[in-house]
N, C-alpha and C positions, 0 to 999 in steps of 0.2 A: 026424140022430141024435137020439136020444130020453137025455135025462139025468136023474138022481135028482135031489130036488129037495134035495137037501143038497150045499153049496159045496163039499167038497174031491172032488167025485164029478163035478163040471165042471172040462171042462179053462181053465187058468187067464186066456187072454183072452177067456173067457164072465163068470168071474168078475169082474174089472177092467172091464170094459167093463160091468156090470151095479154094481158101486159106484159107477163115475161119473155112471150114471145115476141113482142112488138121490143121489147127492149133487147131481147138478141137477136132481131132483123137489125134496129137503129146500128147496132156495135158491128155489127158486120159490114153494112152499109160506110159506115164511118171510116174502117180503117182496114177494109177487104183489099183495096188495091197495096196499104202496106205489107200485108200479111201475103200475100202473093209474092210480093218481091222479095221479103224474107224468105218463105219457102224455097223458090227457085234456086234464089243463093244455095240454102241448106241443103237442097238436091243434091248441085252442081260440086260441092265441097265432098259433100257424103260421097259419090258415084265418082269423082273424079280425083280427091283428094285424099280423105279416110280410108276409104276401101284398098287404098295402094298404098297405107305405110303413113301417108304425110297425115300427123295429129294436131299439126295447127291450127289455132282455130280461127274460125272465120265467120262471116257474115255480121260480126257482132253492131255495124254502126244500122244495119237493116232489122236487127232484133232490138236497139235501142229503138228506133221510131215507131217500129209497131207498137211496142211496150209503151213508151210515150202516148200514143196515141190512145191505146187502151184503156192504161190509168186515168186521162183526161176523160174518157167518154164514161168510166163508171162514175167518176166524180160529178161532172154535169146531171147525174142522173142518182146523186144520194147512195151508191153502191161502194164506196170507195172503202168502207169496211169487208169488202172482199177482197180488197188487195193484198197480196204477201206482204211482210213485214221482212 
């Protein structure tokens, strides 16, 4: 089916299903370069550190601001009810 490109002229779980994905572009968007530099860390540890013995942990001030970041961007966005407790 072919739909106008104005929201109340699609039927409503095109719509719904097209905000949530607008809201997990916005979260991605927001805090993808955090989330990258967490990852990297958590490679670099995993391949260079875990895999050979050493259990320290690591990266944690790189998964605090992702995490930070994340919790903020559901909150600005009424989700904050998905957050862990």
């Amino acid at each position: 089916p072919s739909w106008n490109s104005e929201p109340w002229t699609r039927p409503l779980d095109v719509q719904v299903m097209g905000a949530e994905k607008e809201s997990q572009e916005s979260n991605k968007k927001d805090c993808s370069e955090l989330k990258k530099m967490y990852e990297a860390c958590f490679r670099n540890w995993y391949t260079d550190k875990f895999l050979r013995g050493v259990t320290t942990p690591a990266c944690q001030d790189e998964w605090e601001d992702y995490r930070e970041c994340m919790v903020e961007s559901l909150k600005s966005k009424n989700l904050s009810h998905l957050i862990d407790r």
